[in-house]
C-alpha positions in Angstrom: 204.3 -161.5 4.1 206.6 -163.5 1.4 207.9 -161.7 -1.3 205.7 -163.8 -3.5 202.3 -162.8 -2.9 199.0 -165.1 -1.7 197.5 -166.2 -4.9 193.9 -165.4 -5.2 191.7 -167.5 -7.2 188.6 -165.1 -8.9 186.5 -168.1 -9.9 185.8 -168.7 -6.1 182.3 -167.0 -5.2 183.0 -164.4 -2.2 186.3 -165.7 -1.0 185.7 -166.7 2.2 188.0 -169.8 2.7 190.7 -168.0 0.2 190.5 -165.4 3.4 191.4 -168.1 5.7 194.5 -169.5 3.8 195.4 -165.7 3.3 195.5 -165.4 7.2 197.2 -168.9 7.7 200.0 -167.5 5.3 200.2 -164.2 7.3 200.4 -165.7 10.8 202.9 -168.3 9.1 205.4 -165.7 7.6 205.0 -163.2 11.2 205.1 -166.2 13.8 207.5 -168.8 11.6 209.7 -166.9 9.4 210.7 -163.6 10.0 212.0 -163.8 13.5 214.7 -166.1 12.0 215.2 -164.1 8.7 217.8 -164.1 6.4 217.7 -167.8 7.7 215.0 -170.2 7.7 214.2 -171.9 11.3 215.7 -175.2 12.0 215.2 -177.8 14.3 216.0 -176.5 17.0 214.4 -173.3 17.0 210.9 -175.2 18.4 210.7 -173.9 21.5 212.1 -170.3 20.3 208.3 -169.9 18.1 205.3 -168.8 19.6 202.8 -171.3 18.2 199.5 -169.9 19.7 199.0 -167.9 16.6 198.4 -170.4 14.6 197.1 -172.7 17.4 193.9 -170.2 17.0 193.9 -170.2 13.1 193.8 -174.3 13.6 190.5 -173.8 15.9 189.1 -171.5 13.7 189.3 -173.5 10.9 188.7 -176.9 12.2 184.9 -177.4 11.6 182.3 -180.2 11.0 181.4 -181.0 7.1 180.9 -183.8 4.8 184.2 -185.4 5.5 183.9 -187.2 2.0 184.3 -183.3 0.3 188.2 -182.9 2.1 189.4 -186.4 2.8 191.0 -186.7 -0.6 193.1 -183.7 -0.4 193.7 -184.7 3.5 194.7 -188.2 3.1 197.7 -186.9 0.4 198.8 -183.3 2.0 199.2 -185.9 5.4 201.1 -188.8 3.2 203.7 -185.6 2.5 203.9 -184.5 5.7 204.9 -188.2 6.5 207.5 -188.5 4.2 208.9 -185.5 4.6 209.0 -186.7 8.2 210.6 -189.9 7.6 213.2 -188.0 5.2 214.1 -185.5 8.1 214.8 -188.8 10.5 216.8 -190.7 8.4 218.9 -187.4 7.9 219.1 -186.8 12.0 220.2 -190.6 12.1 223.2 -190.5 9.6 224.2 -187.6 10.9 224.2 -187.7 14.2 225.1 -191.7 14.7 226.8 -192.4 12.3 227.6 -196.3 13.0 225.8 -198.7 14.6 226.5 -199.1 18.6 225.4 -201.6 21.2 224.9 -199.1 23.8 223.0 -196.6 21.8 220.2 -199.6 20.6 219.7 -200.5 24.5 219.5 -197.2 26.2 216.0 -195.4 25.4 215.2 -193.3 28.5 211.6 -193.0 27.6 211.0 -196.6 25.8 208.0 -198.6 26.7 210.0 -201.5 27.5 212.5 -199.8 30.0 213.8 -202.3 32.6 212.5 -205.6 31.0 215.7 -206.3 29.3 213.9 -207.6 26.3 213.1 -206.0 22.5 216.2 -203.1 22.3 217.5 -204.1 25.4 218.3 -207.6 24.4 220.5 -206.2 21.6 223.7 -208.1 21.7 226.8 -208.7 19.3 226.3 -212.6 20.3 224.3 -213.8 17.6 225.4 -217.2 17.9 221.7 -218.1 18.3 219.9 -216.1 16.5 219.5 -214.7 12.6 221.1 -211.2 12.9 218.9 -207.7 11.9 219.1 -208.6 8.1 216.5 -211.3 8.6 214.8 -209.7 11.1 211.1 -208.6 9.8 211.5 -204.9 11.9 215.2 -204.6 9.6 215.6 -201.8 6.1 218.5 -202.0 4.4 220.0 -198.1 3.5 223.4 -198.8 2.8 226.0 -201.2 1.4 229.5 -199.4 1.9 232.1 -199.0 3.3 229.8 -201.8 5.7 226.2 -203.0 5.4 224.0 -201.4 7.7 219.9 -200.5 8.1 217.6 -199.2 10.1 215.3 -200.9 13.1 212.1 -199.9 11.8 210.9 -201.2 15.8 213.3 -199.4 17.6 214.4 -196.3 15.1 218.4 -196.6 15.5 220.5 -198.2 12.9 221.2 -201.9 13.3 224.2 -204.3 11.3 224.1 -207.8 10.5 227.0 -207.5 8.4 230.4 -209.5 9.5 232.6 -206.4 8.4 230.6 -204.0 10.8 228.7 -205.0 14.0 227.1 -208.4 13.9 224.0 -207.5 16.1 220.6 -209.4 17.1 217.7 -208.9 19.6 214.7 -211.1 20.7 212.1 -208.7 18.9 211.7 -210.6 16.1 210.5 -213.5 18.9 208.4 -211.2 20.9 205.1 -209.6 19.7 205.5 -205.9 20.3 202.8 -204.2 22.2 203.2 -200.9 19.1 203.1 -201.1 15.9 206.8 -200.6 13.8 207.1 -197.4 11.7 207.2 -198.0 8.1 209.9 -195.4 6.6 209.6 -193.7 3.1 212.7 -192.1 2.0 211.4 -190.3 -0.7 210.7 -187.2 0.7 207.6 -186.4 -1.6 204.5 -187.3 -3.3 204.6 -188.8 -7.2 202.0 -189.8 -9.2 202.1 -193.4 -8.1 201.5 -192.4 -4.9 198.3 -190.6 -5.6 197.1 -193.5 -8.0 198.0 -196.0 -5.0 195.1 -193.9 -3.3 192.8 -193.0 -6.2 193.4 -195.3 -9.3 194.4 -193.5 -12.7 193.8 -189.5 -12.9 191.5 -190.1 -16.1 187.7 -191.5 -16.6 187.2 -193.8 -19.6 186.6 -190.4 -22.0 189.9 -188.8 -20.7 188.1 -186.2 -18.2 190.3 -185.7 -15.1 188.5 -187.3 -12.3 187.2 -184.5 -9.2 190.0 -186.2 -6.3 192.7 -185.3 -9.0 191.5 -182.3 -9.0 191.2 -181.5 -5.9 194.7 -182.8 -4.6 196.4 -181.0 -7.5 194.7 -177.6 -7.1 195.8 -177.6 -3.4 199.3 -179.0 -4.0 199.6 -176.3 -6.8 198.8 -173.8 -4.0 201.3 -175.2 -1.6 203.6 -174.7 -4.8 202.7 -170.6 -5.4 203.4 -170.1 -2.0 206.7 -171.4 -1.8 205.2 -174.1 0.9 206.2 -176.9 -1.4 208.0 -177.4 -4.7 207.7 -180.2 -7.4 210.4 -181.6 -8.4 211.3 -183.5 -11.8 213.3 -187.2 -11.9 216.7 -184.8 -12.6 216.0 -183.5 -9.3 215.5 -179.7 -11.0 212.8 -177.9 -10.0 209.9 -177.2 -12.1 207.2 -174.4 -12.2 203.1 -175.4 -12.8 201.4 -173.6 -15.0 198.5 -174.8 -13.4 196.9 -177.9 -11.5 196.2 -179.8 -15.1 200.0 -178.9 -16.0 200.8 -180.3 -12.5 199.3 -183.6 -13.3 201.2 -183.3 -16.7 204.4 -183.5 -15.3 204.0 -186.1 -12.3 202.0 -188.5 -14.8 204.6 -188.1 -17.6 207.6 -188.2 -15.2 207.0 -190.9 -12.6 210.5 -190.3 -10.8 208.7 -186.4 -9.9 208.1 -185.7 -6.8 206.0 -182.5 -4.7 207.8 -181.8 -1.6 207.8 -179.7 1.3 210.0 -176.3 1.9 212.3 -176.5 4.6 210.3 -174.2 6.3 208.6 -177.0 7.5 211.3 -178.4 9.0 210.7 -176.8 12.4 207.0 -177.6 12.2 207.8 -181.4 12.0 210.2 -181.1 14.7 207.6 -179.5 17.6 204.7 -182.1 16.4 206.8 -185.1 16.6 210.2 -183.8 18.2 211.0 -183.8 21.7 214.1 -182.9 23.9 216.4 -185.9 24.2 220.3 -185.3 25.9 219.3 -181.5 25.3 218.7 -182.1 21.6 215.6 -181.2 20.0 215.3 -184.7 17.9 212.7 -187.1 16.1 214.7 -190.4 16.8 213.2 -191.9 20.2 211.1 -188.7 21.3 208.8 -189.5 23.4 205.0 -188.0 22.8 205.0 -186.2 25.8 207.4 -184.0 25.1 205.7 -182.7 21.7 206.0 -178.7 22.1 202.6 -179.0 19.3 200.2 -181.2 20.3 197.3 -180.1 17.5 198.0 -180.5 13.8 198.1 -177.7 12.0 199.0 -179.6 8.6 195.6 -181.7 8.9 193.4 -178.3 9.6 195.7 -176.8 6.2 194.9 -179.4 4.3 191.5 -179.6 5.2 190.5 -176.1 4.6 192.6 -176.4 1.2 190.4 -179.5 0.6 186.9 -176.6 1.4 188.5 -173.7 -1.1 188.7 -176.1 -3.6 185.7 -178.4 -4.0 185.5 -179.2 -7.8 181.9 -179.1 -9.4 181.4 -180.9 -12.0 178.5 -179.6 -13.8 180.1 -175.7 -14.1 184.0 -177.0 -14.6 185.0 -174.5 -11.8 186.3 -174.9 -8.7 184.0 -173.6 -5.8 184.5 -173.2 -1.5 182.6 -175.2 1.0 181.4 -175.3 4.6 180.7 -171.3 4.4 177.6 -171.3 6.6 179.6 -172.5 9.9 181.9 -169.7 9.3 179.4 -167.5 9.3 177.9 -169.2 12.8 180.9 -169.8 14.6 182.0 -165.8 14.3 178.5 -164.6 15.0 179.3 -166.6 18.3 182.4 -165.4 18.9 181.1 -161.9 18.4 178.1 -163.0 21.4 180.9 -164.2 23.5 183.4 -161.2 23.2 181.2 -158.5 24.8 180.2 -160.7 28.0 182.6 -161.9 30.8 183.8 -165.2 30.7 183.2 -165.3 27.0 180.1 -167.4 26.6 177.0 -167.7 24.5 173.4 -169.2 25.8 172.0 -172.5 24.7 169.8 -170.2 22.5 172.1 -168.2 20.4 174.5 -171.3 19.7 171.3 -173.0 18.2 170.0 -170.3 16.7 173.6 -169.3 15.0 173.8 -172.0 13.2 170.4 -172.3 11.9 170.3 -168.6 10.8 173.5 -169.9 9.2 171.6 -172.6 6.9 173.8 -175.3 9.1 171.1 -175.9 12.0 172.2 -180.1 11.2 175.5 -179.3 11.9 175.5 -178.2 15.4 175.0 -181.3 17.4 177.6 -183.0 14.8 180.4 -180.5 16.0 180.0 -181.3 19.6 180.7 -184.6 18.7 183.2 -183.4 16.5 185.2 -181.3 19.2 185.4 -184.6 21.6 187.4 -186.6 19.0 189.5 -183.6 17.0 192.5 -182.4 19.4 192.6 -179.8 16.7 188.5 -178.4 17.1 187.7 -175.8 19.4 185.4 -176.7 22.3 182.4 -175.1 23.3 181.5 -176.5 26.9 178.3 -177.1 28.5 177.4 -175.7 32.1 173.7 -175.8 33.3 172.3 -172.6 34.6 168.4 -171.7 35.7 165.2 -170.8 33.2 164.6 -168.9 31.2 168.3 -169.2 29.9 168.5 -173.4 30.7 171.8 -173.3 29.8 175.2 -171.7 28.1 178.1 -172.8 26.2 181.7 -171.4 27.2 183.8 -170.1 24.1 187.2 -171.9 23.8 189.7 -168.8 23.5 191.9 -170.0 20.4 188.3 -169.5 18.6 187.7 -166.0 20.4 191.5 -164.9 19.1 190.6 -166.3 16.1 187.9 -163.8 15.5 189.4 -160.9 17.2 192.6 -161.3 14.9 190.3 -161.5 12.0 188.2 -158.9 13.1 191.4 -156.4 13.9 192.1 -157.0 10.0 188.4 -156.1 8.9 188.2 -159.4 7.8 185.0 -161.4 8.5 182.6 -163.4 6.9 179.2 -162.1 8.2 
């Protein structure tokens, strides 16, 4: 575990999500961190990690609620992992090319218009008939010295349309792209203005701190206490939360302060959208398929941050949510572990979830598990009365509950 210890939060009624976060940090810290110790991993220790562990902590804690109780703290722990993201590929492009090149902006193994000598392949010097990149709508500016120079938000290398340095153009900015161009925030963290873009001011009209404020800062501040992220003022000096109100404090009265990501989550950004390209493990031009993650884990964080902290309003407390489908899903699991092939009969998955209190939310998860890459699946296969049917167990959700179960922790 990290030397800084999981931070527990008494007001919470029996601790059952708390649990969950405990265990994410635990399989984090044995899975992530110490096999690289006294370093933290890098990029291109992906394929060195054994992700599974926390492949089955996602499953486990990807379930079906009210998607109006976690989308608020979802929608900004996401934004983070975006920036930080964009941060990391702007770092791998400076450093690893540092000019702009002619070759390098038309050769993309993997690019979706390979062969058709148009969009990056078009990329020529000769702009005699064409405005260069600067006027191009897919063209950032980053730099003005020694030469000006930017990025190709369409085709994610760097691109010149200054006379001192290469004077280059393409045809993209004539030809409708079949994809959407990434838009790049250098930042590398959340500020207040960011969160207000999303949610409007933090205050009502009687200076009460409004329940998504809440919510967002109460997880952030826990990404904080365990050294997951840091907040960090306009100096660029870090700062330490008293609590989540204190939190909003200092990114309301400091609009330069940011909350960031560790670098320990460096190597998770680089197996989600990474790939191997000339031997390299690298974000620039990595094609999908080569993603060694292919569920995300930050999402299923920040959504079961978003269920331990549910504000309520009429108490002033914070309070978990969506126990009851813990409690059904590992009563299922514990059906499924003592038959072979790890099933449970139309019956018990039914009856689970009603004995639960969450009988409504059992057809919603098999919907759910057809659109969530990270949900577990429980899949169908007819057999004869008086059973008339059985569900098989996805085995991320079975290790789930043996590893919880091998740590006498449950929630039944």
């Amino acid at each position: 575990m990290n030397s800084r210890k999981f931070k527990w939060d008494a007001r919470s009624a029996n601790a059952m999500v708390m649990l969950e976060l405990q265990g994410f940090l635990e399989r984090w810290n044995d899975d992530v961190i110490h096999p690289f110790l006294p370093r933290p991993p890098n990029d291109q220790d992906v394929q060195a990690i054994d992700w599974s562990g926390l492949d089955a902590w996602a499953a486990g804690n990807a379930i079906s609620v009210d998607q109006s109780t976690i989308v608020a703290v979802r929608r900004i722990i996401d934004l983070m992992f975006q920036k930080k993201r964009d941060q990391l590929f702007m770092e791998e492009l400076n450093n690893r090319n540092p000019s702009p090149d002619v070759g390098r902006m038309q050769q993309w193994p993997h690019s979706p218009l390979n062969g058709t000598g148009t969009g990056h392949e078009s990329y020529s010097e000769d702009f005699s008939n064409d405005p260069d990149c600067r006027t191009c709508i897919h063209y950032r500016g980053i730099s003005s010295s020694p030469v000006e120079y930017g990025l190709c938000r369409a085709f994610q290398e760097l691109a010149t349309g200054d006379a001192h340095g290469l004077r280059g153009t393409c045809d993209s900015h004539r030809e409708k792209l079949t994809w959407k161009p990434k838009r790049y925030d250098l930042s590398g963290g959340i500020g207040y203005t960011d969160i207000q873009s999303r949610f409007q001011s933090h205050l009502d009209r009687r200076g009460n701190i409004l329940p998504n404020w809440r919510k967002v800062a109460r997880a952030l501040l826990w990404m904080i206490e365990n050294q997951k992220a840091e907040l960090i003022d306009g100096k660029e000096a870090r700062v330490i939360p008293t609590d989540h109100e204190n939190l909003l404090v200092h990114l309301a009265s400091d609009r330069a302060a940011r909350v960031r990501l560790t670098q320990e989550w460096d190597v998770y950004i680089y197996a989600r959208w990474g790939g191997e390209v000339h031997g390299e493990w690298r974000l620039q031009r990595a094609p999908p398929s080569q993603n060694a993650l292919r569920y995300d884990l930050h999402i299923v964080l920040a959504e079961t941050l978003g269920r331990a902290y549910q504000w309520n309003q009429a108490n002033s407390e914070f309070r978990e949510w969506g126990l009851e489908q813990y409690k059904a899903r590992e009563r299922l699991c514990n059906h499924a572990l003592n038959r072979p092939g790890r099933y449970v009969t139309c019956y018990e998955y039914y009856h689970e979830y009603a004995v639960a209190g969450a009988g409504h939310m059992a057809d919603s998860y098999q919907a759910r598990q057809l659109q969530d890459v990270n949900a577990a699946w429980f899949r169908f296969k007819p057999t004869p009365l008086p059973e008339g049917g059985r569900y098989s167990v996805d085995p991320r959700l079975i290790r789930w509950r043996e590893w919880n179960r091998d740590r006498a922790r449950g929630h039944v």
